[in-house]
C-alpha positions as CSV (number, residue, x, y, z in Angstrom):
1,X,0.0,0.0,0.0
2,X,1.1,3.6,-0.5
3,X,-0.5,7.2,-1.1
4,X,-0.5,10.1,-3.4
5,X,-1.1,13.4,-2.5
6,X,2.0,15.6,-0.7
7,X,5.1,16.5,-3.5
8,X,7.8,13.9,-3.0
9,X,10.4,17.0,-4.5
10,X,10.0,20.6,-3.9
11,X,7.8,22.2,-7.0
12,X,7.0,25.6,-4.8
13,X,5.7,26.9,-8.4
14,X,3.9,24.4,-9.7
15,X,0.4,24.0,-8.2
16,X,0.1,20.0,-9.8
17,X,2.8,18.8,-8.1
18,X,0.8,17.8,-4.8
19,X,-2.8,17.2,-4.3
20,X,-5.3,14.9,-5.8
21,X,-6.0,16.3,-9.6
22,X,-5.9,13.7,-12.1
23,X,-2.4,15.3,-13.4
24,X,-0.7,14.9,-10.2
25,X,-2.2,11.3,-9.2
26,X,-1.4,10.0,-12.7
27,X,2.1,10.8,-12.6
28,X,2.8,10.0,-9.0
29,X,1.4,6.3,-9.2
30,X,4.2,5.8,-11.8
31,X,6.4,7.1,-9.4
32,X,5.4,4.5,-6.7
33,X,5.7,1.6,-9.3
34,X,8.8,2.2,-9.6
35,X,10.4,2.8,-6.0
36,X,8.1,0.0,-5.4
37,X,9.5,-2.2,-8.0
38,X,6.2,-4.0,-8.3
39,X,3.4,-3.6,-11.6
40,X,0.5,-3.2,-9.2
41,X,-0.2,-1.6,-6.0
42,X,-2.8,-3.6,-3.7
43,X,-4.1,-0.5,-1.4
44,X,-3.7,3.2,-3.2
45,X,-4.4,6.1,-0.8
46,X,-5.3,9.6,-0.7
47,X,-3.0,10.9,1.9
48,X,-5.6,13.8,2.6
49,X,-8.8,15.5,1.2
50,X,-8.6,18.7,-1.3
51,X,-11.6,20.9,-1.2
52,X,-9.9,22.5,-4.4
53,X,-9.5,19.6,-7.1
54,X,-14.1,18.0,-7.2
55,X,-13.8,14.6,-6.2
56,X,-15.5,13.4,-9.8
57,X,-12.3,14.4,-10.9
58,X,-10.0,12.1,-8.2
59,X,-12.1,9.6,-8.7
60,X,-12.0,9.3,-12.4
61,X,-8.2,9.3,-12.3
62,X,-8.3,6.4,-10.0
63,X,-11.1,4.4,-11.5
64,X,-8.7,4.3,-14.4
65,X,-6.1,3.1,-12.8
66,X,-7.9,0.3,-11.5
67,X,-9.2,-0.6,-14.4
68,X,-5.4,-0.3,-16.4
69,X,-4.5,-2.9,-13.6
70,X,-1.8,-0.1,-11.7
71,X,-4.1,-0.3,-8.6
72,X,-6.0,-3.2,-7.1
73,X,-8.1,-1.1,-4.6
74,X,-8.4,2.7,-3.4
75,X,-8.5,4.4,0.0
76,X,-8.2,7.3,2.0
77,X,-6.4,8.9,5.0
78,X,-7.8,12.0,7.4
79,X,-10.9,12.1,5.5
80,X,-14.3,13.4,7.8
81,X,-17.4,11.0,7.4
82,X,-19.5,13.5,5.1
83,X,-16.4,13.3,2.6
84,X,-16.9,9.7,2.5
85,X,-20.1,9.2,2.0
86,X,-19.9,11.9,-0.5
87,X,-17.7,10.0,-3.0
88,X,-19.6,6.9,-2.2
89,X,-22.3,8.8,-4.2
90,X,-19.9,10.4,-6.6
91,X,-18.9,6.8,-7.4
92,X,-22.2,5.2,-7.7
93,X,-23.7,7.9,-9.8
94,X,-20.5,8.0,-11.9
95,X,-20.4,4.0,-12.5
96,X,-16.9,4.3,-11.1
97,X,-15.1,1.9,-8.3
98,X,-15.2,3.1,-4.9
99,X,-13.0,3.9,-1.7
100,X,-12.8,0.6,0.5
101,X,-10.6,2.3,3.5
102,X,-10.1,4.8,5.4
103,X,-7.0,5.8,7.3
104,X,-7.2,7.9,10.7
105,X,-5.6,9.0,14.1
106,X,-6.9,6.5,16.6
107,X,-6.1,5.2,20.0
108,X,-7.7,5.0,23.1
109,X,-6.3,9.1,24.1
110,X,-7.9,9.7,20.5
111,X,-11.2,8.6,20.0
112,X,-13.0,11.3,17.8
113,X,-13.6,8.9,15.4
114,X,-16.1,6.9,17.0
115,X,-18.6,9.7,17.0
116,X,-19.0,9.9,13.0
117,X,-16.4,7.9,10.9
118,X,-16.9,4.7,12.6
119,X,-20.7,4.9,12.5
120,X,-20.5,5.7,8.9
121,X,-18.0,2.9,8.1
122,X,-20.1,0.4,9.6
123,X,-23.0,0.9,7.8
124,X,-21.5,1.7,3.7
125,X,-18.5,-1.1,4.6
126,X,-15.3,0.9,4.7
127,X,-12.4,-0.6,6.3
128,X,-10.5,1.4,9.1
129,X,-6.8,1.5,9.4
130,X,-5.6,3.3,12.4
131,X,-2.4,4.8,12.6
132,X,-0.6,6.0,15.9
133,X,-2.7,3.4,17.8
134,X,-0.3,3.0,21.3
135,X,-0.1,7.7,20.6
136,X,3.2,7.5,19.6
137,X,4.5,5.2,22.3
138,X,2.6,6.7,25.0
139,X,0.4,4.0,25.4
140,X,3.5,1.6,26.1
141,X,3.9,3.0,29.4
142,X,7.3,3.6,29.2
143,X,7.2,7.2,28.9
144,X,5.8,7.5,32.5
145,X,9.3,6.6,33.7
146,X,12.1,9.7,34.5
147,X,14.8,8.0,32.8
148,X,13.2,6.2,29.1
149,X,15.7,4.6,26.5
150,X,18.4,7.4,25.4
151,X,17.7,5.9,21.7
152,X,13.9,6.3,22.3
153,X,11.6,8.8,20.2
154,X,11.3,10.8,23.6
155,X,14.4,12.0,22.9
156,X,14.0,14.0,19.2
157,X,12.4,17.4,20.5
158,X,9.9,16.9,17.3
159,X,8.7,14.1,19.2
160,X,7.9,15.9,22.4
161,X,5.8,18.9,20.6
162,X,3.6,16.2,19.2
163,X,3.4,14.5,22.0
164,X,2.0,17.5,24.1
165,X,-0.7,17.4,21.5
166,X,-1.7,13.8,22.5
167,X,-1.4,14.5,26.7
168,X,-4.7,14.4,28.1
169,X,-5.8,15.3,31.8
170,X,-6.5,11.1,32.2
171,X,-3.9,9.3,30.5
172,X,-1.8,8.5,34.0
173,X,-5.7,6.9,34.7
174,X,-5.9,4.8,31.5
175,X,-2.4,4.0,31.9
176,X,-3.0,2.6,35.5
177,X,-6.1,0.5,34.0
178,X,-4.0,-0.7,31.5
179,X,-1.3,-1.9,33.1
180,X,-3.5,-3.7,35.7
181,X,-5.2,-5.3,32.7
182,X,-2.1,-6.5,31.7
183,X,-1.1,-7.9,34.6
184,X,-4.0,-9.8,35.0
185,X,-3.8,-11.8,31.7
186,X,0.3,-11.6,32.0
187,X,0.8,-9.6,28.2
188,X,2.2,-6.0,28.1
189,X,0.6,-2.8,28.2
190,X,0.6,-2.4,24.3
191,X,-0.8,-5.2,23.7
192,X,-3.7,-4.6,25.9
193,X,-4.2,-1.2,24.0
194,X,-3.9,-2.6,20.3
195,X,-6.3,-5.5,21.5
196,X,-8.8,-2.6,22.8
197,X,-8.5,-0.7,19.1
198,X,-8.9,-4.3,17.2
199,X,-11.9,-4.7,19.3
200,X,-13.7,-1.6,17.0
201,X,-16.6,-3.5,15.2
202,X,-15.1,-1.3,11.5
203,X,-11.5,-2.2,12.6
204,X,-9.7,-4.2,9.4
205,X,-6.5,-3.9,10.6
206,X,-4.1,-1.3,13.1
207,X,-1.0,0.6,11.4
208,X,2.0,-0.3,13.6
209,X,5.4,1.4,13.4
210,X,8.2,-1.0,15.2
211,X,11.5,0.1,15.4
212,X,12.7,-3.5,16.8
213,X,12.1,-7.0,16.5
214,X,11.4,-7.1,19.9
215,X,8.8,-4.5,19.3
216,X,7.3,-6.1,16.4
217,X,7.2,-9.7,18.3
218,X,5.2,-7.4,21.4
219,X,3.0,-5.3,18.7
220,X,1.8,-8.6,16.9
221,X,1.5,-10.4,20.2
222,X,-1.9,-8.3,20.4
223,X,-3.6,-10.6,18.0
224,X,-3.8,-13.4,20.6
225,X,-5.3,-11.1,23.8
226,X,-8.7,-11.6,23.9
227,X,-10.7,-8.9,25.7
228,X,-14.3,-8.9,27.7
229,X,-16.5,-7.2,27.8
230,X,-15.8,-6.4,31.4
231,X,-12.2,-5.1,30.9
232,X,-13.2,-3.2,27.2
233,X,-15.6,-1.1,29.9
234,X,-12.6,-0.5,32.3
235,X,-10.8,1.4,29.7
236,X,-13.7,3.3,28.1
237,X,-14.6,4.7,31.4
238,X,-11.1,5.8,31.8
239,X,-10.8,7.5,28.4
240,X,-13.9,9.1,28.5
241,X,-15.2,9.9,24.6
């Protein structure tokens, strides 16, 4: 899977070189081909919505692609609800093949989503992919400690800026239900918060970023935890929506 939709160069004077017109995706999936090394690409995104380019036009561009054989299927990333079901209409009316996924922000510190996207995904069948689902590391636990990893992301000052975004007044509460969670069924912290965003009835599949093996063995180790109802509560009432 990949997306189109920032410049991959610097083109401050030329307004096709980002976005989502037809000029801009058609040259930037040949692009992606290529530093993919592959003939097709299984999931093609829009990284973000552009009120500028009508979305008859987007999706036109990308029908064809699907139809040349370039693309498999089509998604998109950041998108509200209303935007969705708008070029599910676009799409039908048009005769043209439709978005199947939608990428957002989501973890248990960020769950906006659940008022409007994940309603509306349920009921027209989009697939969700959330991204930052442990909030950049926070929901590891290991940022609570004074001391963390010298060669953790705590470190890059970029990092802690975003991060501020992501505090909220209850994480130390959802962190504390967490880790007793965790304890109880003897997995890690992480896992019992990717387990908690897998439990999301629209969920296809959560965007992790490892930087380890032993990360990736922990991250994937999710699959296997198997929440109640009970302990699914526990957390909600600790992240209040």
């Amino acid at each position: 899977a990949t997306k189109v939709h920032a410049p991959t160069a610097n083109y401050p004077d030329d307004p096709n070189a980002a976005g989502n017109s037809r000029r801009h995706i058609m040259n930037e999936v040949e692009q992606s081909l290529r530093r993919l090394q592959t003939e097709t690409i299984d999931l093609y995104q829009l990284h973000r919505p552009q009120a500028s380019v009508p979305i008859d036009e987007t999706l036109r561009a990308l029908d064809d692609l699907v139809r040349q054989g370039k693309v498999r299927y089509i998604g998109t990333s950041e998108f509200p609800a209303w935007q969705l079901v708008e070029s599910l209409w676009a799409a039908k009316e048009l005769g043209l093949n439709r978005f199947v996924s939608e990428q957002m922000e989501y973890s248990i510190l960020k769950r906006e989503p659940e008022k409007y996207v994940m309603p509306m995904a349920e009921k027209y069948g989009f697939g969700l992919l959330p991204w930052s689902p442990l909030a950049g590391g926070i929901l590891t636990g290991k940022y609570r400690e004074q001391n963390p990893a010298k060669d953790s992301r705590q470190s890059f000052a970029a990092w802690k800026e975003w991060a501020q975004g992501m505090e909220r007044p209850y994480q130390d509460a959802v962190l504390d239900v967490l880790a007793a969670i965790a304890a109880e069924k003897e997995v890690t912290i992480s896992q019992v918060a990717l387990a908690w965003t897998l439990r999301q009835k629209a969920v296809a599949a959560t965007i992790i970023g490892p930087r380890t093996m032993a990360q990736y063995e922990d991250n994937f180790g999710a699959l296997a935890v198997e929440m109640s109802e009970a302990e699914y509560g526990r957390i909600n009432e600790a992240a209040p929506l």
